[in-house]
DSSP file (Angstrom, degrees, kcal/mol; ACC not computed):
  #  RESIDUE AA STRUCTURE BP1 BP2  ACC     N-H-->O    O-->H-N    N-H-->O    O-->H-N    TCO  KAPPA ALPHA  PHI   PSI    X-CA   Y-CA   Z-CA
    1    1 A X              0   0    0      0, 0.0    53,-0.0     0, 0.0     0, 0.0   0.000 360.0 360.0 360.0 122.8  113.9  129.5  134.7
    2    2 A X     >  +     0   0    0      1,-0.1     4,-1.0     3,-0.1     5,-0.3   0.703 360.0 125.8  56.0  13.4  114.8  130.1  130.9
    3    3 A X  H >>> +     0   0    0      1,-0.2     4,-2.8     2,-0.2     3,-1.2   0.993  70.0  51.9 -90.5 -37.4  113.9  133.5  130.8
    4    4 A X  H 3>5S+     0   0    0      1,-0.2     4,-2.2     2,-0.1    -1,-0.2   0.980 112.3  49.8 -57.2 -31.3  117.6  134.6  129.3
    5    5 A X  H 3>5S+     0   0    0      1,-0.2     4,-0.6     2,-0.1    -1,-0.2   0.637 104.4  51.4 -97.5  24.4  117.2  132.1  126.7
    6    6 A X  H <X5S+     0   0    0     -3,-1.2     4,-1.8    -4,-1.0    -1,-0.2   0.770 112.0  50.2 -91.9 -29.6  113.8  133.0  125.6
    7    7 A X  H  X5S+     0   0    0     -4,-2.8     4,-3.2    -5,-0.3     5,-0.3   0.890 109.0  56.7 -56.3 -29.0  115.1  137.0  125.2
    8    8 A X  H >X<S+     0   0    0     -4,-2.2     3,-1.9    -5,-0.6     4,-0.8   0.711 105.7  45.2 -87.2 -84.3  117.7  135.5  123.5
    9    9 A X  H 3X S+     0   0    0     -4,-0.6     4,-1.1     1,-0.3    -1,-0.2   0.493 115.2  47.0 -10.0 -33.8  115.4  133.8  120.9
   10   10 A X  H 3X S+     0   0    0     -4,-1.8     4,-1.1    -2,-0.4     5,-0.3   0.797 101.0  62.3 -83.1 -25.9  113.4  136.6  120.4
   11   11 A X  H <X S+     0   0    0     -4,-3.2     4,-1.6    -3,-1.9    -2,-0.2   0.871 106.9  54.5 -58.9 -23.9  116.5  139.2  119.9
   12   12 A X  H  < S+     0   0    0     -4,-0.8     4,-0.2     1,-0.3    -2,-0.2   0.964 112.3  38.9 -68.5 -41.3  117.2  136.9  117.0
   13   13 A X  H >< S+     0   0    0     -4,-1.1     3,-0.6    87,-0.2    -1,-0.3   0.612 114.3  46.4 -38.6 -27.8  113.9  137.3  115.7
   14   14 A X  H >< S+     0   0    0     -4,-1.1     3,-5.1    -3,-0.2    -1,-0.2   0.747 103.4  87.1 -91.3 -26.8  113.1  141.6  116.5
   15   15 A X  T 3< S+     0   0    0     -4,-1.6     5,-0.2    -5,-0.3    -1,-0.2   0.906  76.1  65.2 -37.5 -37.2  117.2  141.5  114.7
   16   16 A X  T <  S+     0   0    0     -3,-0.6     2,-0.8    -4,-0.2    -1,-0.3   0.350  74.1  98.5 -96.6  40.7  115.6  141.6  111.5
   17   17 A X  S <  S-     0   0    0     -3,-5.1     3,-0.5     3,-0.1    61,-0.0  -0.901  77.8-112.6 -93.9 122.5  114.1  145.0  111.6
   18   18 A X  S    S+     0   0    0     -2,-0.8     3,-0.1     1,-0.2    -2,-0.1  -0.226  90.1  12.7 -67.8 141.5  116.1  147.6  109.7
   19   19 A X  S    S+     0   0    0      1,-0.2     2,-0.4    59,-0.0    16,-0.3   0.704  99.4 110.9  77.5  31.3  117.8  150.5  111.5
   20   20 A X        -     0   0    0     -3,-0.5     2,-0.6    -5,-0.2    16,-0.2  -0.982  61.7-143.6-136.4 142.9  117.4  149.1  115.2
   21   21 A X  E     -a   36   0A   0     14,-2.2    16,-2.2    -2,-0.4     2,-0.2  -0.921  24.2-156.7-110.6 124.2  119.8  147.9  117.7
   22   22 A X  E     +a   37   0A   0     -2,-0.6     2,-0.2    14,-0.2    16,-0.2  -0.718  32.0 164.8 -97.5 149.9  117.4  144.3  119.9
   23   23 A X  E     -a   38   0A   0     14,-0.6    16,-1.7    -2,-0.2     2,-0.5  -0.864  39.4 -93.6-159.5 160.6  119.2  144.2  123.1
   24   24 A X  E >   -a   39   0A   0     -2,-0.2     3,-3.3    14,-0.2    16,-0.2  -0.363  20.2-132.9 -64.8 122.9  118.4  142.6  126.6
   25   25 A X  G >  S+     0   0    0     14,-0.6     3,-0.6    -2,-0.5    -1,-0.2   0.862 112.4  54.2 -47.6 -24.2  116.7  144.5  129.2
   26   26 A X  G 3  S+     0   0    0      1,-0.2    -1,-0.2    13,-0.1    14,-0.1   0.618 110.2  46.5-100.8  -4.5  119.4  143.1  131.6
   27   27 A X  G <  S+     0   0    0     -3,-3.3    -1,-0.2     2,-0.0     2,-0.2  -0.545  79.6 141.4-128.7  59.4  122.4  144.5  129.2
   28   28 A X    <   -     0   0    0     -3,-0.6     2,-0.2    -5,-0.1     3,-0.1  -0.517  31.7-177.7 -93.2 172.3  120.7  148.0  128.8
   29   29 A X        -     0   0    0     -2,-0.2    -2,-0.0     1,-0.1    -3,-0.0  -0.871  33.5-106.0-177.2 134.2  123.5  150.2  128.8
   30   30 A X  S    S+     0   0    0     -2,-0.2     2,-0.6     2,-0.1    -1,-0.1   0.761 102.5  63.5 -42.2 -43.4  124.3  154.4  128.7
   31   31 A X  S    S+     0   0    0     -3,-0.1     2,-0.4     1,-0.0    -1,-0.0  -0.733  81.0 177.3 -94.3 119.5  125.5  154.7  125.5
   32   32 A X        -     0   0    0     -2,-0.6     4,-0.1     1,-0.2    -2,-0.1  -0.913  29.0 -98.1-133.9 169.2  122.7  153.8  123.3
   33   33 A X        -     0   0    0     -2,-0.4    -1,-0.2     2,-0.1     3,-0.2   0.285  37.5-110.9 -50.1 177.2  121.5  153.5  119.4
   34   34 A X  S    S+     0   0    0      1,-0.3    31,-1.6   -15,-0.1     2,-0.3   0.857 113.2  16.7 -82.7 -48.8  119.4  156.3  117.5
   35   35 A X  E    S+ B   0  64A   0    -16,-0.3   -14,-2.2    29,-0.3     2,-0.4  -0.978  87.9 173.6-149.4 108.1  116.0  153.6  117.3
   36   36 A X  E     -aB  21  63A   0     27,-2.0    27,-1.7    -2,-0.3   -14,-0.2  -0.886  22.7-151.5-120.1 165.3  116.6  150.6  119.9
   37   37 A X  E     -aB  22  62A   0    -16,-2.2   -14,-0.6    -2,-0.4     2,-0.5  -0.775  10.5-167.0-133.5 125.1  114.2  147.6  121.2
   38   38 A X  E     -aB  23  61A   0     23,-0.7    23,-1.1   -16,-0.2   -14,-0.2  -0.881   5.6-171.8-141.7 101.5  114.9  146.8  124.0
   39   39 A X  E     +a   24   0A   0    -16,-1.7   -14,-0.6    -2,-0.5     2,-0.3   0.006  18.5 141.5 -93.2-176.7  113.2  143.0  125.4
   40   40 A X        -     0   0    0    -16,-0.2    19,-1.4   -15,-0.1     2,-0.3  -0.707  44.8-114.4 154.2 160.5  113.2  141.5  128.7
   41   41 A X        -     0   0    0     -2,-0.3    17,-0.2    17,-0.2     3,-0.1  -0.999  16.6-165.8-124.9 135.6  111.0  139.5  130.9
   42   42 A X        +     0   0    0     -2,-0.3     2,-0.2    15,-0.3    16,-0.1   0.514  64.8   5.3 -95.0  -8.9  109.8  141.1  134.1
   43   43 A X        -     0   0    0     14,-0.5    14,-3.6    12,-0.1     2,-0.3  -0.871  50.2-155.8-159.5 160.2  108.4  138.2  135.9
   44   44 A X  B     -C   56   0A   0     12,-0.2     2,-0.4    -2,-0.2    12,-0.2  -0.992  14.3-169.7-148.7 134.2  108.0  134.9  136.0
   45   45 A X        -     0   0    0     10,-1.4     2,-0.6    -2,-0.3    10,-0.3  -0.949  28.3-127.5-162.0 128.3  105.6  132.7  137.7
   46   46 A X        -     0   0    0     -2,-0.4     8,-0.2     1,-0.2     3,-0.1  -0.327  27.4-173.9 -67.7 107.9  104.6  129.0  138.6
   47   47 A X        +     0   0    0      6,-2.3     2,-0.3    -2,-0.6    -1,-0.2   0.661  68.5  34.6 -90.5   0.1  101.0  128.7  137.3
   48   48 A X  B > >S-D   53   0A   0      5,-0.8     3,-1.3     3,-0.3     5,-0.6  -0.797  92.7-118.6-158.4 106.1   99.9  124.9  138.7
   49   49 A X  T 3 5S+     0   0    0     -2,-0.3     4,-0.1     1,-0.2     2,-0.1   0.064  95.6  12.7   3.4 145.1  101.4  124.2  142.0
   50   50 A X  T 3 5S+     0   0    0      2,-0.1     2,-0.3    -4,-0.0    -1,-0.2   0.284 107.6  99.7 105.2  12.9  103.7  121.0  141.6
   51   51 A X  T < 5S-     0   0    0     -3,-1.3     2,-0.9     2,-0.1    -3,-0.3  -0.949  87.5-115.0-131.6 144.2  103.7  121.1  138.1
   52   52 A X  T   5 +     0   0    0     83,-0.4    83,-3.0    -2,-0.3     2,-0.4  -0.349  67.3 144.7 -78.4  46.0  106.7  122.7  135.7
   53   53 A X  E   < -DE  48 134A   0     -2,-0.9    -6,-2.3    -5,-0.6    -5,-0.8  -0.857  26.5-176.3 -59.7  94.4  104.1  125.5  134.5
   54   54 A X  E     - E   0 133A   0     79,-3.1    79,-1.9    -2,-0.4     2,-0.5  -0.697  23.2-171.5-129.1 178.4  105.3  128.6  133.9
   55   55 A X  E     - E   0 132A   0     -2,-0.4   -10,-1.4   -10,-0.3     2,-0.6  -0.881  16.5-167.5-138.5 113.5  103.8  132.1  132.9
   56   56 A X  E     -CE  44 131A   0     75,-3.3    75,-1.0    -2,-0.5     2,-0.7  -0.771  16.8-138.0-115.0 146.2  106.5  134.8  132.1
   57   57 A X  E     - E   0 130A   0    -14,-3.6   -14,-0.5    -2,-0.6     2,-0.3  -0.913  28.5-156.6 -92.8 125.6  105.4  138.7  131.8
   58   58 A X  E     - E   0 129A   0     71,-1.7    71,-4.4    -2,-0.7     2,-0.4  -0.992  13.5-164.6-108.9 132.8  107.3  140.0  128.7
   59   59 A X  E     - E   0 128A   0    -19,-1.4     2,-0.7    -2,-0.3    69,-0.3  -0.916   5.7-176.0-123.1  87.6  107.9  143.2  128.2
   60   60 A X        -     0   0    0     67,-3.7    67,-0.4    -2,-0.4   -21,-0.2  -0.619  13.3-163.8-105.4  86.7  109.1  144.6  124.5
   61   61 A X  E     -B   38   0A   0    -23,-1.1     2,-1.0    -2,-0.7   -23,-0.7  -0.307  17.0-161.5 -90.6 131.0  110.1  148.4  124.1
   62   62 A X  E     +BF  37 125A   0     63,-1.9    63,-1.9   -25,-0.2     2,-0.8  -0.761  18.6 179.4-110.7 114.2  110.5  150.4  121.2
   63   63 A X  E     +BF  36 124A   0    -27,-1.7   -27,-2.0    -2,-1.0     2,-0.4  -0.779   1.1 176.9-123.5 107.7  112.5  153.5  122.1
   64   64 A X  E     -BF  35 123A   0     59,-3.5    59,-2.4    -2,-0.8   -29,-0.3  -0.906  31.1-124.0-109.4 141.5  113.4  156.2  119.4
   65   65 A X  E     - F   0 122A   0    -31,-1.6    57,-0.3    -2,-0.4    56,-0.1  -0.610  14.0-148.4 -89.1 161.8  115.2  159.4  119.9
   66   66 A X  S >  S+     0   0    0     55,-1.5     3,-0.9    -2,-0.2    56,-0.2   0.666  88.4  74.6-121.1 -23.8  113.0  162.3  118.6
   67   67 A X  T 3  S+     0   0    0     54,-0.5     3,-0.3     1,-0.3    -1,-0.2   0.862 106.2  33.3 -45.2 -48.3  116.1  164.4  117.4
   68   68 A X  T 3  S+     0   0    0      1,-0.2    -1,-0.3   -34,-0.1    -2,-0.2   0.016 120.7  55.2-119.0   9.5  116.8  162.1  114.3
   69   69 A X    <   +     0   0    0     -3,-0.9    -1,-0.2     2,-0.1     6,-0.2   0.101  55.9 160.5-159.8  70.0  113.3  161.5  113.8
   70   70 A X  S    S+     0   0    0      1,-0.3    -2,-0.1    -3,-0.3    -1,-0.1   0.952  78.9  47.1 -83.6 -85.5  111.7  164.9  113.6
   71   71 A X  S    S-     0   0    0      1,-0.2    -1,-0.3     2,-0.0    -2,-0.1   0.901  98.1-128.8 -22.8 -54.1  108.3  163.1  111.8
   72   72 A X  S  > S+     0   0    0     -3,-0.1     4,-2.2    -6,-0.1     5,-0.2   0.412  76.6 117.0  98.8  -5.4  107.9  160.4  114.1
   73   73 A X  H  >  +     0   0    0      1,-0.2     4,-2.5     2,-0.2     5,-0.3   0.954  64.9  56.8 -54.3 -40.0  107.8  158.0  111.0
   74   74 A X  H  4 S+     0   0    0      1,-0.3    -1,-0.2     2,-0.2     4,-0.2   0.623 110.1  46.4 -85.3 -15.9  110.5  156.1  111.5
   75   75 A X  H  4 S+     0   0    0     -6,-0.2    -1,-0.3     2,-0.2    -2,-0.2   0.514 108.2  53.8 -88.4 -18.1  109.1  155.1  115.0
   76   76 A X  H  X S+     0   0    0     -4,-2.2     4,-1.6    -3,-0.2     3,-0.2   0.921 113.2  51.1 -78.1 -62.9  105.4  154.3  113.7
   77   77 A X  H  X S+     0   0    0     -4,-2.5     4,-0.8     1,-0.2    -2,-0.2   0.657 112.3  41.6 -24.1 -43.2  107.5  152.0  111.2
   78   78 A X  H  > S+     0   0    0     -5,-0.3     4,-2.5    -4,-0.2    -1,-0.2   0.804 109.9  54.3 -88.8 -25.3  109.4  150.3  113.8
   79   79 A X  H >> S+     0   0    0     -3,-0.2     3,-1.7     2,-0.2     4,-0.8   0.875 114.7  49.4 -74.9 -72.1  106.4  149.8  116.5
   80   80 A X  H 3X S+     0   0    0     -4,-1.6     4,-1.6     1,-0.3     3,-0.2   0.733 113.6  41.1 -30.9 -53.0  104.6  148.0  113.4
   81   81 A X  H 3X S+     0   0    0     -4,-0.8     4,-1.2     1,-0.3    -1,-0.3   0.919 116.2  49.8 -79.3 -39.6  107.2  146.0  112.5
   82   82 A X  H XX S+     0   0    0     -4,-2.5     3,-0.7    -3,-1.7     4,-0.5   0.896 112.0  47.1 -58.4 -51.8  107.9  145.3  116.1
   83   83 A X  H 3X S+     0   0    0     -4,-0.8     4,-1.3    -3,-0.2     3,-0.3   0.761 106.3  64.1 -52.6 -40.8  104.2  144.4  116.8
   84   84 A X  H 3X S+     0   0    0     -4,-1.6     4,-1.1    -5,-0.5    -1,-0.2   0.892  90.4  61.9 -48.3 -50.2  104.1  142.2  113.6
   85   85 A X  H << S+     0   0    0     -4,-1.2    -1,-0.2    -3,-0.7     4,-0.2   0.812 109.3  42.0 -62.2 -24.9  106.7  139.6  114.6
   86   86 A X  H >X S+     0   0    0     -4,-0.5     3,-0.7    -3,-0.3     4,-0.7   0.798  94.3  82.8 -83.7 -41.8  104.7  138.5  117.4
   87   87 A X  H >< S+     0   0    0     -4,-1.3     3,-4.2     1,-0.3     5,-0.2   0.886  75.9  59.9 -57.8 -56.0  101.6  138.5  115.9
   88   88 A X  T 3X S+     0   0    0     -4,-1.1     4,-0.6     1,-0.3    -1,-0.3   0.787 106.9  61.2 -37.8 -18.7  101.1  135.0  114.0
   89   89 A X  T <4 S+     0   0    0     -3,-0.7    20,-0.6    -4,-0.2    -1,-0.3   0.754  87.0  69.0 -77.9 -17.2  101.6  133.6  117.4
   90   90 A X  T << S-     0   0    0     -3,-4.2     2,-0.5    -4,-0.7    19,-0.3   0.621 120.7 -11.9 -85.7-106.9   99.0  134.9  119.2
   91   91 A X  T  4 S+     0   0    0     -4,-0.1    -1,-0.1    17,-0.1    -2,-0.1   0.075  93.8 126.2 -79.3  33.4   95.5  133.4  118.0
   92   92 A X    ><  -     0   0    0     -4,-0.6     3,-0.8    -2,-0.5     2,-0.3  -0.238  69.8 -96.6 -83.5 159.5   96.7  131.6  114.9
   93   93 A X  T 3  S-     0   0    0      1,-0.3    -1,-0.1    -2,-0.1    -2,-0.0  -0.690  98.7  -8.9 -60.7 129.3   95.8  127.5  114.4
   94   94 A X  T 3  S-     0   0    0     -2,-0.3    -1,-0.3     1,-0.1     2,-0.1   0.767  86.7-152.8  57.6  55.6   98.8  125.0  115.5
   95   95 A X    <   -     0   0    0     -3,-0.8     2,-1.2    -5,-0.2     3,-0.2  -0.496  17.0-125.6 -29.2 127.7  101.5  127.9  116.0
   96   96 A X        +     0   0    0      1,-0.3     4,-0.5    -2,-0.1    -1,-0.1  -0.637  37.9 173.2-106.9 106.7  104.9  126.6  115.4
   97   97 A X  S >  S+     0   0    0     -2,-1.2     3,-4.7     1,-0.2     4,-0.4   0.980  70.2  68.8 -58.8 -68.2  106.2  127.9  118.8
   98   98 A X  T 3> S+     0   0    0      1,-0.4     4,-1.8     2,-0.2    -1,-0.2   0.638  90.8  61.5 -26.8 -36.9  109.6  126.0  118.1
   99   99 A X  T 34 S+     0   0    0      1,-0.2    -1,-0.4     2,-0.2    -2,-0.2   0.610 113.3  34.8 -73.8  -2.4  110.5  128.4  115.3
  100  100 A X  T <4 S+     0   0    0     -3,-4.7   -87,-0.2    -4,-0.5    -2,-0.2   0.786 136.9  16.9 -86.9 -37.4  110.5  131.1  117.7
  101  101 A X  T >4 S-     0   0    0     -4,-0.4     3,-1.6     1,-0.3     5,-0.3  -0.226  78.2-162.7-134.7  51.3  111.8  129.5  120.8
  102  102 A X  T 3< S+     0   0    0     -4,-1.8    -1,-0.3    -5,-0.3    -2,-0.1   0.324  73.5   9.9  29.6-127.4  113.4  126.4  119.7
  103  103 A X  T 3  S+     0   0    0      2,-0.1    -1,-0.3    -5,-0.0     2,-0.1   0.607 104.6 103.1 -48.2 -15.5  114.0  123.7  122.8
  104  104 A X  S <  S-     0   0    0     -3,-1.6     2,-0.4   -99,-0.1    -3,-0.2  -0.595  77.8-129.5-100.9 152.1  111.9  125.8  125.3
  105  105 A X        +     0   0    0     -2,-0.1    29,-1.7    -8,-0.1     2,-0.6  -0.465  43.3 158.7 -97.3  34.4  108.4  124.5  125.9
  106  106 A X  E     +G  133   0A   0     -2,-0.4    27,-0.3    -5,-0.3    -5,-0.2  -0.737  10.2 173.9 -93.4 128.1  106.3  127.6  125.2
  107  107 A X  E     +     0   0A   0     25,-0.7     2,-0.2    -2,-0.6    26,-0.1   0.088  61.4  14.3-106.9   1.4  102.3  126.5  124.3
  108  108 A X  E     -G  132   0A   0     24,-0.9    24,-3.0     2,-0.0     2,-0.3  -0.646  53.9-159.0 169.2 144.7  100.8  129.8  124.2
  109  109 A X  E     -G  131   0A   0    -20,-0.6     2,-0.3   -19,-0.3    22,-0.2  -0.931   7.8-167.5-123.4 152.5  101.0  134.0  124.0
  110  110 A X  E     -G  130   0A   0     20,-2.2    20,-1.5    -2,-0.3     2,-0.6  -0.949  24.6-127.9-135.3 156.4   98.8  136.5  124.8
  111  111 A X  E     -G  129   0A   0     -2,-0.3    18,-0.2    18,-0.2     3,-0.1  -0.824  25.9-174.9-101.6 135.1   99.0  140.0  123.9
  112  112 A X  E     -     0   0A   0     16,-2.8    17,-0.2    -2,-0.6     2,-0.1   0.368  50.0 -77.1 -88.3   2.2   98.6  141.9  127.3
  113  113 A X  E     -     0   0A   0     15,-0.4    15,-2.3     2,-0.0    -1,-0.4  -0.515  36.3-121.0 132.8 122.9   98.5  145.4  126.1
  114  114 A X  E     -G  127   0A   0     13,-0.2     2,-0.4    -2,-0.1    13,-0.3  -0.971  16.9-157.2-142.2 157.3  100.9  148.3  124.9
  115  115 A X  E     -G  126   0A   0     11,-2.8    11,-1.4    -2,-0.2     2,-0.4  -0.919   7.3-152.8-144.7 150.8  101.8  152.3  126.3
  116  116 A X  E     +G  125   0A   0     -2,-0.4     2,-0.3     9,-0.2     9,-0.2  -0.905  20.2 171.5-122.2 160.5  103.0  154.8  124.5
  117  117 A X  E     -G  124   0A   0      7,-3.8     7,-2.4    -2,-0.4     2,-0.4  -0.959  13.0-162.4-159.8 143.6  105.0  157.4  126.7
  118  118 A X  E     -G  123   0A   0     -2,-0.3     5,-0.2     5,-0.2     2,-0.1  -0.991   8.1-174.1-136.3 153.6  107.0  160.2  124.9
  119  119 A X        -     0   0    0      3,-2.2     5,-0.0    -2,-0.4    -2,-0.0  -0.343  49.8 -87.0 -99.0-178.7  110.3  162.6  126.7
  120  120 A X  S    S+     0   0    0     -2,-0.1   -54,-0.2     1,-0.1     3,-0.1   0.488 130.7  29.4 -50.5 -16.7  112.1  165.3  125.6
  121  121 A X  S    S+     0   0    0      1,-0.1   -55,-1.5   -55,-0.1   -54,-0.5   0.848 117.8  37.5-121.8 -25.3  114.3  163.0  124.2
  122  122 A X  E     -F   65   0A   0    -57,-0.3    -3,-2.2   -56,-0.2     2,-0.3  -0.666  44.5-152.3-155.6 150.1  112.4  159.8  123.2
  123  123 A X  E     +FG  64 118A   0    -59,-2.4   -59,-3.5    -2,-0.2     2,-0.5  -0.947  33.6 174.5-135.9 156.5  109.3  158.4  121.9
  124  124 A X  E     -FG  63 117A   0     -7,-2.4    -7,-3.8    -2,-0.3     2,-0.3  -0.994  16.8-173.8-167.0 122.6  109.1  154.9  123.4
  125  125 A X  E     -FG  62 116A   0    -63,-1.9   -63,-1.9    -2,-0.5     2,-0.3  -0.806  15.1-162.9-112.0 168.1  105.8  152.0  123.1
  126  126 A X  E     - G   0 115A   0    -11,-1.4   -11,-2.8    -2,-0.3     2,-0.4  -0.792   3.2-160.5-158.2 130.5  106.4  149.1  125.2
  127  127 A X  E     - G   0 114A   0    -67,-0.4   -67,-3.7   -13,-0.3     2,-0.4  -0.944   3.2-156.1-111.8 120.6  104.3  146.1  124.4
  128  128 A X  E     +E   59   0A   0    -15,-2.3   -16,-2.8    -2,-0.4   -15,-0.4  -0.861  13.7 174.2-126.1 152.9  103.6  143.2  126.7
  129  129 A X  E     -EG  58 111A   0    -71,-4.4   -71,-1.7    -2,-0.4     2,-0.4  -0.819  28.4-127.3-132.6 171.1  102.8  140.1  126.1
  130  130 A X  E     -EG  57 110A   0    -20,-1.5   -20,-2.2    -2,-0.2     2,-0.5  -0.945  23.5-163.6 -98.5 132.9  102.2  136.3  128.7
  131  131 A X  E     -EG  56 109A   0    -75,-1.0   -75,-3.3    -2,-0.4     2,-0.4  -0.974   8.3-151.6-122.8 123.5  104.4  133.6  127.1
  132  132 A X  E     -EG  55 108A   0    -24,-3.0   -24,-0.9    -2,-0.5   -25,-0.7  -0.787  16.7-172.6 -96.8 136.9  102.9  130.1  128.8
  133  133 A X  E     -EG  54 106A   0    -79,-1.9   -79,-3.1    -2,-0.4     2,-0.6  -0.999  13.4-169.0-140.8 141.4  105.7  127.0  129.1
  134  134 A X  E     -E   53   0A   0    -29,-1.7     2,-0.3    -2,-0.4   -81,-0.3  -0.976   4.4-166.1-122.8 116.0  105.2  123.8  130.0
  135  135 A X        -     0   0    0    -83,-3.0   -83,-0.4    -2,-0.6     3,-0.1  -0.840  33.3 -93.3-120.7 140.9  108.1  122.0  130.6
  136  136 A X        -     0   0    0     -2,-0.3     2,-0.2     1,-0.1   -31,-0.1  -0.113  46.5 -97.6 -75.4-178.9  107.9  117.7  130.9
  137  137 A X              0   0    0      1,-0.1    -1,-0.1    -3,-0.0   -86,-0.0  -0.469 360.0 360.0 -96.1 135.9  107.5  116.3  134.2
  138  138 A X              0   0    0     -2,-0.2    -1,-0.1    -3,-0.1    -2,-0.1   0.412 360.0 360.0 -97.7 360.0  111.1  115.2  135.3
């Protein structure tokens, strides 16, 4: 329920980070960017019975190829930035949820957590977060 249009409210947002291609986990795709992030939600789940409560696992991944970014700067530069957008939302006073996800009914995020994993090819964080919605009673 909603979960494309909350990715899509947040690519607009991760959009403004220089030198990165946001795409949807669900339009991932072989031919990719130098420096991607790459959003999706991995579940979703009703959290009071009979009530339009929901609790979505989001998942946001910061995936750099290590060829064109011999330092590793330019991938400590994008996980910050990445990490940033999120952050006034978490324990700040009277968040204004709406500027991030417009009509959808989300009342609170928590940050779950983040892993850092490097390949041969890649250096890659993935940061997860709970986005809570409460959507009125029909």
């Amino acid at each position: 329920m909603k979960e494309k249009e909350i990715v899509s409210y947040l690519i607009k947002s991760f959009k403004t980070i220089e030198n990165t291609s946001v795409i949807a986990s669900y339009e991932f795709q072989d031919e990719r960017t130098d420096n991607m992030i790459v959003i999706g939600i991995t579940n979703t789940t009703q959290v009071n019975v009979g009530l339009p409560d929901y609790k979505y696992d989001l998942e946001i991944t910061v995936d750099c190829f290590i060829a064109d970014d011999n330092t590793g700067n330019e991938f400590n530069r994008i996980s910050e930035e990445t990490e940033k957008v999120l952050y006034p939302y978490l324990n700040g006073k009277n968040p204004n949820y709406t500027a991030l996800f417009g009509d959808i009914p989300i009342v609170g995020i928590l940050f779950d957590g983040s892993d850092f994993s490097i390949t041969a090819e890649s250096n890659r964080t993935t940061f997860r977060y709970s986005l809570f919605a409460s959507f009125p009673i029909k």
